[in-house]
GUDRENLO-714551 format. One record per residue (C-alpha): x, y, z. Coordinates in steps of 0.001 Angstrom, whole numbers, plus 500000, padded with zeros to 6 digits. Layout:
XYZ;...
//
This chain:
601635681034475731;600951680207479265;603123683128480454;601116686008478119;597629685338478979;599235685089482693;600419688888481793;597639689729480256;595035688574483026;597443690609485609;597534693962483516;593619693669482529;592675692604486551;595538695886487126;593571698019484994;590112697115486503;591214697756489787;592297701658488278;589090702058486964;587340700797490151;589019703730491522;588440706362489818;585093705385489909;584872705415493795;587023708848493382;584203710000491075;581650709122493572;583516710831496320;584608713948495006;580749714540494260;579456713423497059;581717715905499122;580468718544496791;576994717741496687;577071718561493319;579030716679489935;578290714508487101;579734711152488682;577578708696486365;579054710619483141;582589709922485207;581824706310485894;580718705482482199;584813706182480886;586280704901484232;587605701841481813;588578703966478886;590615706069481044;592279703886483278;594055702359480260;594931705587479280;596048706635482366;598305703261482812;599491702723479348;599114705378476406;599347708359477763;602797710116477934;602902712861480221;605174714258482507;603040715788485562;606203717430487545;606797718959483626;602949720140481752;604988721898479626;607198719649478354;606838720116474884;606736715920474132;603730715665476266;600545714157474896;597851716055474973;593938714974477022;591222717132476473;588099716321477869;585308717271475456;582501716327477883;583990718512480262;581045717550483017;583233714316483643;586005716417485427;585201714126488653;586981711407486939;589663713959485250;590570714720488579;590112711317489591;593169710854486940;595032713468488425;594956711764491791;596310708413490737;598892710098488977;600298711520492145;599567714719491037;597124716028493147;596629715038496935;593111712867497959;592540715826500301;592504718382496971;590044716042495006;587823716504497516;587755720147497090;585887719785494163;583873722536493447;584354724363496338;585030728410496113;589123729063495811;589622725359494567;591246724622491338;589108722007490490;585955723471489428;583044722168488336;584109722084484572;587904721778483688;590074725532483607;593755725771482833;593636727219487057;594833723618486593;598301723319484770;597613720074483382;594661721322481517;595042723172477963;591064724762477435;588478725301479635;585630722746478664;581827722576479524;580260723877476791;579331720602475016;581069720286471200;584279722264471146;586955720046472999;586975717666469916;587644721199467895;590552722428469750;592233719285469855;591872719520465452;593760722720466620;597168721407468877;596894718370466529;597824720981463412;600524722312465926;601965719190466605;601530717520462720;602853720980460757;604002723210462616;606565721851465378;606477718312463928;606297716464467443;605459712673467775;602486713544470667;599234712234470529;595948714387471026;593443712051472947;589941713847473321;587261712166475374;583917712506473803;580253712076474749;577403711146472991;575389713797473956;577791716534472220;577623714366468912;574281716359468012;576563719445467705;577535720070464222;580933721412465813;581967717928466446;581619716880462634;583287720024461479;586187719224463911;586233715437462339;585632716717459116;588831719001459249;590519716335460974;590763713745457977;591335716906455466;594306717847457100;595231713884457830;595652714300461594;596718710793462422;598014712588466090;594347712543467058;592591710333468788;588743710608469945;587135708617472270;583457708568472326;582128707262475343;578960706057474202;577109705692477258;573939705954475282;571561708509478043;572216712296478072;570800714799480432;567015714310480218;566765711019477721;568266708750475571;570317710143472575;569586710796469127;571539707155468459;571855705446471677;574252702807471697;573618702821467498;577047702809467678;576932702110463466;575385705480462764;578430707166464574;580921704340462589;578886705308459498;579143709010459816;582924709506461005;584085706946458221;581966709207455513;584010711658457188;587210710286456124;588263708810460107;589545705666460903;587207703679463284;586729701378465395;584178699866467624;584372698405471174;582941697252474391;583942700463476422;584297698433479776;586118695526478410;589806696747478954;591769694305476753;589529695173473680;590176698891474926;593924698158474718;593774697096471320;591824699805469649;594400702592471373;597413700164470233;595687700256466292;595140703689466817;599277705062467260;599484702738464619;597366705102462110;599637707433459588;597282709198457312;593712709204458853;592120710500462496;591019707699464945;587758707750465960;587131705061469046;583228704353469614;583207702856472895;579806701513473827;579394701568477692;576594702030480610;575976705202482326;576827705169486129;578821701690485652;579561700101488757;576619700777490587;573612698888489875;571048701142491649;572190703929488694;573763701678485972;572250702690482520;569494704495484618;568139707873483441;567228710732485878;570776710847487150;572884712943485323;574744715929487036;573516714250490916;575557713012493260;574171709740495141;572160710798498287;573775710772501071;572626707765502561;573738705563499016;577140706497498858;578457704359501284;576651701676499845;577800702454496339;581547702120497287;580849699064498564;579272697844495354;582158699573493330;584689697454495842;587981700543495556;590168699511498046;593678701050498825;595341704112496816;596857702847493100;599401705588492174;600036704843488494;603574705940487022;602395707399483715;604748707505480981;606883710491480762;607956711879476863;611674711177475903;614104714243475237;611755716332472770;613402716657469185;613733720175468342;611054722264466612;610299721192463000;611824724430460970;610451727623462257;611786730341460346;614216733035462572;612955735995463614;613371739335461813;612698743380461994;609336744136461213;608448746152458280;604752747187458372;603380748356454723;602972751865454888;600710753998452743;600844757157451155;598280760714453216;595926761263451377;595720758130448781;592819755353449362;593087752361450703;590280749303452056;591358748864456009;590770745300455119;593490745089452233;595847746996454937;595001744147457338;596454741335454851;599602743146453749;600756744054457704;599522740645458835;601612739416456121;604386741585456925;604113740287461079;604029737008459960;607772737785458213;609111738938461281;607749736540464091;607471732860463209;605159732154466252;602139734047463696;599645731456462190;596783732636460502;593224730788459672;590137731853457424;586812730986456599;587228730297453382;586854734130452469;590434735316452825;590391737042449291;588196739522450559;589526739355454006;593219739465452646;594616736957454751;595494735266451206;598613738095451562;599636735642454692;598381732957452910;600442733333449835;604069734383451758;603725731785454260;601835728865453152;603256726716456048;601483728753458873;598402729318456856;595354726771457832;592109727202455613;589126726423457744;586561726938454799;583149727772456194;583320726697459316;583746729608461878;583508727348465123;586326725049463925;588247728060463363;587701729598466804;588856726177468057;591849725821465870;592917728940466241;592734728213470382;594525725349470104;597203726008468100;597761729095470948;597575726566473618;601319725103471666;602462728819471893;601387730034468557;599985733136467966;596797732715465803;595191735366463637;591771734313462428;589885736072460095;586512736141458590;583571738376457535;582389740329460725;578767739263460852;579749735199460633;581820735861464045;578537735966465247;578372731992464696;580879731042466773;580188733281469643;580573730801472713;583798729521470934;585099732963472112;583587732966475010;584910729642475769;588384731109474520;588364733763477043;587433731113480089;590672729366478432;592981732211478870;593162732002475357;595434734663473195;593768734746469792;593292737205467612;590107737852465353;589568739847462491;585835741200461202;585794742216458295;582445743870456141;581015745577458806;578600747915458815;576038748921456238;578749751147454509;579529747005452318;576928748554450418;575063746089447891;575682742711449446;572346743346451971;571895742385455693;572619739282455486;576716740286455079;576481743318457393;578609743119460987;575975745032463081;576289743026466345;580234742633466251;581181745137468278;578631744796471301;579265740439470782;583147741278471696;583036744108474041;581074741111476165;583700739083476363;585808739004479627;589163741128479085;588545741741475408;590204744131473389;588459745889470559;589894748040468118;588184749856464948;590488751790462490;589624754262459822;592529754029457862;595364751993456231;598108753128458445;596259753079461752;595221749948460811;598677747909460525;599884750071463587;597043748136465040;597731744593464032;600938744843465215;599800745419468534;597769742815468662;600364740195468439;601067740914471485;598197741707473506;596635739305475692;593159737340475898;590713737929472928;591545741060470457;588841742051467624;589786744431464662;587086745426462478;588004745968458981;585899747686456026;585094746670452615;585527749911450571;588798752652450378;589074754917452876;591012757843452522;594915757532454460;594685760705457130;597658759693459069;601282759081458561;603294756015458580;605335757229461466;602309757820464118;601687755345466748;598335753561468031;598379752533471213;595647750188472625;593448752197474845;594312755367473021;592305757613470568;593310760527468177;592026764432468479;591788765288464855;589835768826465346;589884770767468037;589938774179469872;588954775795473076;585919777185471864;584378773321470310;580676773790471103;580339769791470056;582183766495469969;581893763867467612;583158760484469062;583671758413466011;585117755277464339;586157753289461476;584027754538458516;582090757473460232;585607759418461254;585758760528457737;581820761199457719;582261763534460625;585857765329458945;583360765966456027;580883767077458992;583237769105460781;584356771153457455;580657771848456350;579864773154460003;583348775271459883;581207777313457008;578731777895460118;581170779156462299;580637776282464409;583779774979465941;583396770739466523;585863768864468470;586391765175466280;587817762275468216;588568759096466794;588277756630468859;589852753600467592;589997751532470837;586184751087471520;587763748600474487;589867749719476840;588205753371475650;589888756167476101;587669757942478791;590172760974479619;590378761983476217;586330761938476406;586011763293479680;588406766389478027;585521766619475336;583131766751477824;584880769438480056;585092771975476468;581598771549475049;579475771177477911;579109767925477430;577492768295474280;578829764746472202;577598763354469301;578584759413468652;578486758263464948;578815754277464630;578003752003461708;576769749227464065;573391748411465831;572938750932468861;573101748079471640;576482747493472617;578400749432470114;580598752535470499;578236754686471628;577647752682474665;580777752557475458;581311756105475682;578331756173477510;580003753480480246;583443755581480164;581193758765480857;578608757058483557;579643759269486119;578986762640484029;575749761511482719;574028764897484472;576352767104482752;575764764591479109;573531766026476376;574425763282474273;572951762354470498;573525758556469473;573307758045465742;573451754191464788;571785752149462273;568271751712463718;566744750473460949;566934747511459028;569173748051455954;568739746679452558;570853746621449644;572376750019448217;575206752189447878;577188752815450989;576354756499450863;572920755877449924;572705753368453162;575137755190455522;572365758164454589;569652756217455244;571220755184458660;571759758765459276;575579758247459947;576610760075456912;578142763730456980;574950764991456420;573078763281459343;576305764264461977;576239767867461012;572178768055461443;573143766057465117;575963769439466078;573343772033464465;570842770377466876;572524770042470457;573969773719469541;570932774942469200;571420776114465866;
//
């Protein structure tokens, strides 16, 4: 008995000594900066170094082993003490740490995967928790691994409703692989929490939720030790870990103090604070490394793909087109997952859905949680389709945003854009879709008119790299090309033209086959109109448009059913920047805002029907 609470007092004094460090590292890294969030950092020294020494399994030399754990950092502002971690793990060099922040370093103010031990970029409070739901599904379904996702937590991100979607979907889905911390150090950026160290109303809530919990002193290591010991032990149920600790811990001129987030100490304090913090020496901890990985839980072998294929001239919803060659993808590459919010009937991911129920993960209404699944189930190597109506993408905007700072590959379908849905009203209507992805950094975007085009397009997708969008429409559209034609990304397709085009029509998705109906009527007139679909809205096809340009004059006419910010039309205005003198350009959107009604009685109103196109080439041709 004598010789285990010997042990004991050695690892716990061991493990205080860790955290002592990677408090002073906190400090320093900061303070050599002149920027940081040490007191966030100093709060989960504790919960961390016990982590660090004991749990985690990890193989630094190896990040992508696939038995490693998994640590995500939700409150992403602690990176001083992330990289604090990395230095007592040997795996970066005291000299690097204090790089921190600097331009060309790795280790930025908010964690990247520039650093190969990180999976997501983090920073942008209430989506870490999220994507861990996300490689937790990877690791529990899909490759059946024994690693743990640990997610740090603050308090302050527990006001997002992302982090009880992600807890929610957690306990549905039984993610007993998942651990989050919450480091409950009770002050956020300008005041105290909602709860402050109420740690019951988190216990409360995440229980409701369906988690496991427990509740500890977040700077007392032993009782820190047995809550991540009870939490391997869980089979069925998430862990959530409310850790109640002090803000700036370990010095007492900024211990549970408020005014001090995101400073470092002046100058003049921070030799006193490492004094009063007492880090002496370098502790290199040798963190546990995974055993041989099993093999992958049962993916299914490759095999050809067979896209669906649809009849010229028959009529078929782009949407419906999306399901059957996302379904037919997911037959020939294994790596294809696809998630939903809760709308995949009218999506038609249920085609996925129904042939491969194992890669299928409903996310009901919760678009953010989807985002962040989908993200982290790319971040094990899958290849994640996500799909929803176009106008709730709008939701979980900075989940793609924060995708794209994670060198994330996903893949997101819109669906029910434009005002051509008809009946269902504004509230359904993707009119900001296309200008919300263009934004994002190295985004593709891609907007078919027809069945055919559109699983040409899917396909490509799977493997194209950072975020790719594909808007989809509700009703039948009329099949114009054949199975056999190709669709690159970047590309665009000339269906009228001739020497002697006095206008071009720059078109997609629904308002191609507004301006073929256009282009026919104004044949009548003897007035000759060039009609370019251009299905890649990003990359655009600017020779093809510059072509137009060269013909008519640079008389163009752009046709979108989307808002006139952003859309199309601004991109071929971007692609065309440098011919603006020569441009006589007309811009037809949807200016207004729509109600319910037909689609032709609401693409009319828009003026983005046949009617309204043809009155556009009538009008720059001065006829």
């Amino acid at each position: 008995m004598t010789s285990q609470t010997g042990t004991t007092a050695v690892r716990a004094e061991r493990w205080h000594a860790l955290a002592q460090q990677l408090r002073a590292d906190s400090v320093r890294a900061s303070h050599a900066a002149g920027s940081g969030h040490p007191t966030s950092s100093m709060s989960a020294a504790d919960l961390m170094a016990v982590l660090l020494e004991k749990y985690l399994v990890y193989d630094f030399d190896d990040p992508d082993n696939p038995g490693n754990d998994h640590l995500i950092f939700s409150k992403g502002h602690a990176s001083p003490l992330l990289y604090s971690m990395y230095k007592a793990a040997g795996a970066i060099t005291d000299e690097e740490l204090l790089t921190f922040r600097k331009f060309g370093s790795r280790l930025q103010g908010h964690p990247t995967p520039a650093i190969p031990w990180v999976d997501v970029a983090t920073g942008s409070l209430g989506q870490g928790l999220p994507i861990g739901v996300g490689v937790a599904l990877a690791g529990k379904y899909l490759e059946k691994r024994p690693y743990h996702v640990w997610v740090l937590c603050g308090d302050s991100e527990m006001a997002e409703g992302s982090m009880w979607e992600a807890l929610q979907h957690a306990s549905y889905y039984r993610l007993s692989n998942l651990i989050a911390i919450l480091d409950m150090n009770r002050l956020g950026q300008t005041r105290e929490t909602m709860d402050g160290w109420h740690g019951e109303h988190y216990e409360a809530r995440a229980r409701a939720f369906g988690c496991h919990t427990i509740t500890i002193d977040g700077h007392d290591v032993e009782q820190i030790d047995r809550a991540y010991a009870e939490a391997l032990e869980q089979e069925e149920k998430p862990t959530f870990i409310i850790a109640r600790t002090r803000k700036g811990r370990g010095v007492s001129f900024v211990e549970d103090k408020n005014g001090f987030h995101g400073k470092p100490l002046d100058p003049e304090r921070e030799e006193e604070a490492l004094r009063e913090i007492g880090s002496q020496g370098n502790i290199v901890v040798e963190v546990n490394k995974p055993e041989t990985a099993p093999t992958n839980g049962g993916a299914a072998p490759s095999g050809a793909l067979e896209l669906p294929t649809y009849e010229v001239g028959s009529s078929v919803a782009t949407r419906k087109a999306y399901g059957e060659a996302l379904k037919a993808l997911g037959a020939a590459r294994p790596e294809v997952v696809a998630l939903d919010g809760e709308v995949s009937n009218s999506t038609h991911s249920e085609e996925f859905a129904e042939a491969h129920p194992d890669r299928y993960f409903e996310m009901f209404i919760a678009e953010q949680q989807m985002i962040a699944a989908a993200l982290g189930l790319n971040v094990r190597g899958y290849a994640p389709f996500a799909s929803t109506f176009a106008a709730f993408l709008t939701r979980a905007y900075d989940f793609i945003r924060m995708a794209s700072i994670s060198e994330g590959d996903i893949r997101l379908c819109g669906s029910h854009a434009g005002v051509s849905i008809g009946q269902d009203g504004p509230s359904q209507m993707g009119l900001e879709d296309i200008a919300m992805m263009r934004a994002v950094h190295g985004s593709t975007v891609l907007y078919p008119c027809d069945a055919n085009q559109t699983a040409k397009l899917v396909a490509e997708m799977a493997d194209t790299k950072g975020i790719s969008f594909i808007r989809t429409t509700r009703g039948n559209t009329p099949v114009i090309y054949s199975p056999d034609e190709e669709f690159p990304v970047g590309g665009s397709r000339v269906l009228r033209s001739s020497d002697e085009d006095a206008v071009a029509v720059v078109a997609a998705g629904i308002t191609v086959h507004e301006a073929l109906e256009a282009a026919d009527e104004l044949e009548k007139s003897g007035i000759p109109v060039r009609i370019i679909d251009a299905y890649s809205v990003k990359p655009i096809d600017a020779d093809t448009l510059r072509e137009a340009v060269r013909v008519t004059g640079g008389r163009l006419v752009v046709a979108e059913d989307h808002h006139p910010e952003g859309g199309l039309g601004e991109a071929v205005l971007s692609a065309l920047a440098e011919d603006g003198d020569a441009l006589q350009l007309r811009h037809l959107a949807v200016r207004n805002m729509p109600g319910s009604g037909t689609p032709d009685e609401l693409l009319h109103e828009a003026g983005i029907d046949a009617e309204g196109i043809a009155a556009a080439v009538r009008e720059l041709a001065g006829l």
